[in-house]
C-alpha positions as YAML, in Angstrom:
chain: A
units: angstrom
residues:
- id: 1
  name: UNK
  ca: [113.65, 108.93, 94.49]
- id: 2
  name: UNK
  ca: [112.48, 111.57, 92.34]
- id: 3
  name: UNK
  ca: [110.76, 114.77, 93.67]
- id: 4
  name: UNK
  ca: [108.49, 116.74, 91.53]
- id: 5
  name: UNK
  ca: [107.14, 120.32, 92.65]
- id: 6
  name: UNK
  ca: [104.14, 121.26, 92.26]
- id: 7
  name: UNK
  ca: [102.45, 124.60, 91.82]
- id: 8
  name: UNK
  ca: [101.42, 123.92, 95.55]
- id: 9
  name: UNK
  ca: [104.27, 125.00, 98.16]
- id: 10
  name: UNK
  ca: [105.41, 121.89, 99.74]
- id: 11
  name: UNK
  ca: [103.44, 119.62, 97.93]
- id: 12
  name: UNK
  ca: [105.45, 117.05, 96.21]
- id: 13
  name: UNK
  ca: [104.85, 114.05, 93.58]
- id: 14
  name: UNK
  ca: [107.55, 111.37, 94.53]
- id: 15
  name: UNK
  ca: [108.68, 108.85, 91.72]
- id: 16
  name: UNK
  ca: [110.75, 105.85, 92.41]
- id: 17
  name: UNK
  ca: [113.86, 105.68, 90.77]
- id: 18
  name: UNK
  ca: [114.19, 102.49, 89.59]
- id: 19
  name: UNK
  ca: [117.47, 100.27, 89.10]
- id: 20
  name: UNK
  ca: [116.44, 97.43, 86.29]
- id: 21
  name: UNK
  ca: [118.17, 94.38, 84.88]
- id: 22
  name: UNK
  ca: [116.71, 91.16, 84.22]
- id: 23
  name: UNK
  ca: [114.75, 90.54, 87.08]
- id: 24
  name: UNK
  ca: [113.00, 93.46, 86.96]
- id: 25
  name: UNK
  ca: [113.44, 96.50, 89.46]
- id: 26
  name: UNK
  ca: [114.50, 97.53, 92.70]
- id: 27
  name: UNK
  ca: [113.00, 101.00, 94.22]
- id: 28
  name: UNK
  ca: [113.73, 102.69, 97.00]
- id: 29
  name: UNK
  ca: [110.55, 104.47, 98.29]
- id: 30
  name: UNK
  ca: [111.72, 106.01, 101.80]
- id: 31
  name: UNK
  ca: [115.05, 107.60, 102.83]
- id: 32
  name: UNK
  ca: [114.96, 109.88, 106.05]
- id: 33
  name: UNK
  ca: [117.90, 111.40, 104.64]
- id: 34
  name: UNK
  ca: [116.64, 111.89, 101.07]
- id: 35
  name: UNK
  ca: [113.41, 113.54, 102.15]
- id: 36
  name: UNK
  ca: [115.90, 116.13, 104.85]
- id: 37
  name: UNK
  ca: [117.68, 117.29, 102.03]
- id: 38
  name: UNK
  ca: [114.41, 118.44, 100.55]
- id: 39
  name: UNK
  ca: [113.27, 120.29, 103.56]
- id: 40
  name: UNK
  ca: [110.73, 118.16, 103.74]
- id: 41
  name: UNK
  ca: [109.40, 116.52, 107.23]
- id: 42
  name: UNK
  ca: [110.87, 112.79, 107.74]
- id: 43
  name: UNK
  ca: [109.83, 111.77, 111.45]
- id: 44
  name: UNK
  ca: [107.52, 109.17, 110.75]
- id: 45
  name: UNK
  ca: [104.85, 108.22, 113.98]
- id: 46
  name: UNK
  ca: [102.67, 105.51, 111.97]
- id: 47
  name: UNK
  ca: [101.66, 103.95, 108.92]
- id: 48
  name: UNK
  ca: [97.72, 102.92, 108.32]
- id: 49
  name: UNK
  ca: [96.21, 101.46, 105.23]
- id: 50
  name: UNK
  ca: [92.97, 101.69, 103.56]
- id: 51
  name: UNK
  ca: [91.09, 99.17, 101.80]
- id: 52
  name: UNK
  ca: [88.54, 99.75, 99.45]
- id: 53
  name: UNK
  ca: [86.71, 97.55, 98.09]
- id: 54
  name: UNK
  ca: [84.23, 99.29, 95.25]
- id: 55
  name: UNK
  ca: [85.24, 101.73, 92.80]
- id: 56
  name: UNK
  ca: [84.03, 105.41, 93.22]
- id: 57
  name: UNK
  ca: [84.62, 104.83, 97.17]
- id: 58
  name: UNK
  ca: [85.26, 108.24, 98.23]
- id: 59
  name: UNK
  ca: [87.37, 109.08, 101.65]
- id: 60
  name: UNK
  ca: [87.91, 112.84, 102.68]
- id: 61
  name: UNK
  ca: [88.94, 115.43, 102.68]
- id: 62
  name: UNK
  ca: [90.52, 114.79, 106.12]
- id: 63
  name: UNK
  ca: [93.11, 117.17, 108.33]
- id: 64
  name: UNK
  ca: [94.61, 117.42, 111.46]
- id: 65
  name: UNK
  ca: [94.91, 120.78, 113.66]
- id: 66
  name: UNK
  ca: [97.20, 122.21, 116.36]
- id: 67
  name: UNK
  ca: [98.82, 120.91, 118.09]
- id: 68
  name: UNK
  ca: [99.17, 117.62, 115.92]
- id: 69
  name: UNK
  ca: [99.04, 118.74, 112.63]
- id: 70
  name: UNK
  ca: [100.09, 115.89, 109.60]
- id: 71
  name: UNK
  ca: [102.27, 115.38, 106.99]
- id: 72
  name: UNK
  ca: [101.28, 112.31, 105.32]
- id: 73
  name: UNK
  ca: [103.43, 110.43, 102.37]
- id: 74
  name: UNK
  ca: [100.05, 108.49, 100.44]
- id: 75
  name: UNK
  ca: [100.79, 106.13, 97.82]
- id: 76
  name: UNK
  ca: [98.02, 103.53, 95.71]
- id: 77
  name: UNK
  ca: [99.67, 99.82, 96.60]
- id: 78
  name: UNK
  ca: [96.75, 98.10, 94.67]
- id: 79
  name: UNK
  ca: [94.20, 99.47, 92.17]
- id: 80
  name: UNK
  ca: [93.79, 103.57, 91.71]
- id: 81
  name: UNK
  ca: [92.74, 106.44, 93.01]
- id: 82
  name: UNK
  ca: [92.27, 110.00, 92.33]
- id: 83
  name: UNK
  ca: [93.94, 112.16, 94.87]
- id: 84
  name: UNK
  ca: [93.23, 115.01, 95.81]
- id: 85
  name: UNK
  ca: [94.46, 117.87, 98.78]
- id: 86
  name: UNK
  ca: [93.49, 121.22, 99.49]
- id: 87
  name: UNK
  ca: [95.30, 124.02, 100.74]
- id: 88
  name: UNK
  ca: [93.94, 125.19, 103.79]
- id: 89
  name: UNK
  ca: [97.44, 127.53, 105.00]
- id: 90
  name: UNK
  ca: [95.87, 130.76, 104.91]
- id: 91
  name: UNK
  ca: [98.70, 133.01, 103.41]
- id: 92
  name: UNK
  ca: [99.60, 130.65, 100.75]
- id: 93
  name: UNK
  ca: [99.46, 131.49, 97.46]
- id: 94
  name: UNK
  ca: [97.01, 128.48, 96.84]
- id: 95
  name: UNK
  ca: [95.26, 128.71, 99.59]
- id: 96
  name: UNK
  ca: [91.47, 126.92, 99.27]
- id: 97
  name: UNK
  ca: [92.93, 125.68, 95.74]
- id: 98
  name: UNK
  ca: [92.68, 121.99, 95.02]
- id: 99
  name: UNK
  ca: [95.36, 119.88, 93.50]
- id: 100
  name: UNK
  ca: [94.84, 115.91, 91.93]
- id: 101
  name: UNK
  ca: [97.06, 113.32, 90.82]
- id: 102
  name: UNK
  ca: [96.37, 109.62, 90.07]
- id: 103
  name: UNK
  ca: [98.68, 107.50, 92.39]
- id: 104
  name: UNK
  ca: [98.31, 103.84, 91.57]
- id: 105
  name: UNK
  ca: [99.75, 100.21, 92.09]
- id: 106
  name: UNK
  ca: [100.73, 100.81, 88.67]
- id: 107
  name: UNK
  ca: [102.98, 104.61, 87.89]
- id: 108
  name: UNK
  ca: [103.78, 103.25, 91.61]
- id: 109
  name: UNK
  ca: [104.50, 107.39, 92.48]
- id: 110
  name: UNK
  ca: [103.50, 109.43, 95.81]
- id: 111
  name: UNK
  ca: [102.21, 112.15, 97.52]
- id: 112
  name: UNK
  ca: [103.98, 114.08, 100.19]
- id: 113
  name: UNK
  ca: [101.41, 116.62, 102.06]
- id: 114
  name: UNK
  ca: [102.50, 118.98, 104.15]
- id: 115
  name: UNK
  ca: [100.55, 119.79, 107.22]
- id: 116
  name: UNK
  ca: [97.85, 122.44, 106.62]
- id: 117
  name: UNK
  ca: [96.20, 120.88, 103.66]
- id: 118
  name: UNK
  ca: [93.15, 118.54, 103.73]
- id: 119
  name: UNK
  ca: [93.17, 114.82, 102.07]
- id: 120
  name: UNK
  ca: [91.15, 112.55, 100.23]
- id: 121
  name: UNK
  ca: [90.86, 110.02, 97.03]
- id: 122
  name: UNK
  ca: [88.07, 108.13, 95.38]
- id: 123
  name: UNK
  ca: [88.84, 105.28, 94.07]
- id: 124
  name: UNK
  ca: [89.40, 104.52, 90.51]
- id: 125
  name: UNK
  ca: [89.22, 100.88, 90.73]
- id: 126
  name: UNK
  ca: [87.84, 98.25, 92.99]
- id: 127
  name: UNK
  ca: [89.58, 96.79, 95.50]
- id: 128
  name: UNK
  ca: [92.05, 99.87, 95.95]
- id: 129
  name: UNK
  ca: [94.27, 99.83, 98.88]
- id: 130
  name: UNK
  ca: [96.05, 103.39, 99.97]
- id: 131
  name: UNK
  ca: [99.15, 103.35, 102.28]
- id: 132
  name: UNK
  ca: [99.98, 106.49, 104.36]
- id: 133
  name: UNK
  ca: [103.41, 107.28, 106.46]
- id: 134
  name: UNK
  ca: [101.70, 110.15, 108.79]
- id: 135
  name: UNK
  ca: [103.99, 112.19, 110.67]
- id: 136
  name: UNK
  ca: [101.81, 112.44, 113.77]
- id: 137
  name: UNK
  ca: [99.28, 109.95, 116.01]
- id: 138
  name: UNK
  ca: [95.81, 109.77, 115.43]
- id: 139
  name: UNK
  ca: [94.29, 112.88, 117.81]
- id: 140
  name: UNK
  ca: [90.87, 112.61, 118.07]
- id: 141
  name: UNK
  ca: [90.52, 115.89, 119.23]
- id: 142
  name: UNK
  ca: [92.00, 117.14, 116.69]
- id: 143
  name: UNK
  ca: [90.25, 115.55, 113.33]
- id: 144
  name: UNK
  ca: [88.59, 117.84, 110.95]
- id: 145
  name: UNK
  ca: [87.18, 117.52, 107.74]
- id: 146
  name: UNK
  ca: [85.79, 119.53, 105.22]
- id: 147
  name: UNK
  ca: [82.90, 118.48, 102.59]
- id: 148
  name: UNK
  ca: [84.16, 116.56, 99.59]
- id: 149
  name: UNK
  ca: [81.60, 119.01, 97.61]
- id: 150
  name: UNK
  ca: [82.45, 122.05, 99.08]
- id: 151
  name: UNK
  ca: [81.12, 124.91, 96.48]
- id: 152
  name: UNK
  ca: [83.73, 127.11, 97.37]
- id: 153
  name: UNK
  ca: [86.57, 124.24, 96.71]
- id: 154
  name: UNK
  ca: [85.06, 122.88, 93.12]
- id: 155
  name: UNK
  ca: [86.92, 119.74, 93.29]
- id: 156
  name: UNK
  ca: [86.04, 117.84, 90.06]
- id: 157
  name: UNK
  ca: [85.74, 114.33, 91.57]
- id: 158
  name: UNK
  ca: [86.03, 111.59, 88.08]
- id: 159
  name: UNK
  ca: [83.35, 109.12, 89.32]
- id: 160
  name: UNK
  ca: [79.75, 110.07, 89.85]
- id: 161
  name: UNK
  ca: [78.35, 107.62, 92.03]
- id: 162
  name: UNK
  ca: [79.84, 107.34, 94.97]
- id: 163
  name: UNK
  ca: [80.08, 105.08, 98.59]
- id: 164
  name: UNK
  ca: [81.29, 107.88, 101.19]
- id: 165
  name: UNK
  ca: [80.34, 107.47, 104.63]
- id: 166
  name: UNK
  ca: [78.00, 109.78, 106.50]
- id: 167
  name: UNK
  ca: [80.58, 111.01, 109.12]
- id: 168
  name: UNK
  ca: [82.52, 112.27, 105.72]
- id: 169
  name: UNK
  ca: [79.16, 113.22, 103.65]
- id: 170
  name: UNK
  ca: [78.39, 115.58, 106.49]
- id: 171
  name: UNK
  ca: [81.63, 117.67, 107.21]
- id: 172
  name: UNK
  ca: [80.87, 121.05, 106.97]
- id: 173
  name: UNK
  ca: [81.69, 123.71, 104.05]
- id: 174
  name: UNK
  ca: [84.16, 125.86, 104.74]
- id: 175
  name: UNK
  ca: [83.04, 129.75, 105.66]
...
C-alpha cells in the first residue's frame, strides 16, 4: 500500500499497490502491520457500508466523542464520491479546516481519519456504495455531527441539489 500525507496531521490518502500481469491485478488493501509501521491506528471493531442510490446524496459530517472516539479507513467500492473531513482537534494546525478527495470504485484509493475529525461524502454518481473499517462500536451516546453548511467550515460541496436526511440537515453549526 501506498501512504500519502496530507497537509492534515494524520490524515492519510492510501493507494493500492498493485502487482499486474495478464490477468490483471492483485491489491492488498489492509495490513495490521503495514498501517503500525505508520503510527497509524490498526484495531479494527467493525466494518458498515453505505448505499446510495442517487447522485448528490449527501451523508455527514459525522464524529464520535470520548470515550469512543473513531478512526475510520473509507473507501468508494462502486460509483464516487466526494469526501470530505474536518478537523475538529483543537490545537492542530488545521483545526476547523476542511480537506476533500474523490475516492471511487475506479482510482480504487482510501481515506484513513484519525479520531477528532468529522466525516462525510456526497455522492458523485448514482448508486455509490462507501465501505468503512471503524476502529470503535457504534455509541449512541456518543454521535455528533456538525452541519454540512457550516459558515464557519466553507466546505465547497460539487453537487447542488442534494438528498440529505433531516437528522443530518439539522446538526448544529459549530460555535
Amino acid at each position: 500500500m501506498l501512504f500519502q500525507k496530507t497537509e492534515f496531521d494524520g490524515l492519510f490518502i492510501i493507494e493500492p499497490e498493485k502487482h499486474t500481469d495478464e490477468r490483471g491485478f492483485f491489491a492488498r488493501t489492509w495490513c495490521v502491520h503495514e498501517f503500525a509501521d505508520h503510527g497509524l491506528v490498526s484495531d479494527l471493531a467493525q466494518c458498515s457500508i453505505s448505499f446510495n442510490a442517487r447522485k448528490g446524496t449527501l451523508r455527514g459530517m459525522h464524529y464520535q466523542v470520548e470515550p469512543y472516539p473513531e478512526t475510520k479507513v473509507v473507501r468508494c467500492t462502486m460509483g464516487a464520491i466526494f469526501d470530505v473531513v474536518i478537523d475538529l482537534r483543537p490545537g492542530s494546525t488545521t483545526y476547523r479546516k476542511w480537506f476533500s478527495v474523490e475516492l471511487s470504485a475506479e482510482n480504487r484509493r482510501a481515506l484513513y481519519i484519525p479520531d477528532g475529525m468529522a466525516h462525510g461524502f456526497q455522492t458523485l454518481e448514482d448508486n455509490s456504495e462507501v465501505y468503512y473499517m471503524i476502529s470503535e462500536f457504534y455509541h449512541p451516546e456518543c454521535a455528533r455531527g456538525i452541519r454540512w453548511n457550516d459558515p464557519a467550515i466553507g466546505i465547497e460541496w460539487p453537487i447542488e441539489g442534494k438528498t440529505i436526511s433531516e437528522r443530518d440537515a439539522t446538526f448544529p453549526v459549530l460555535p
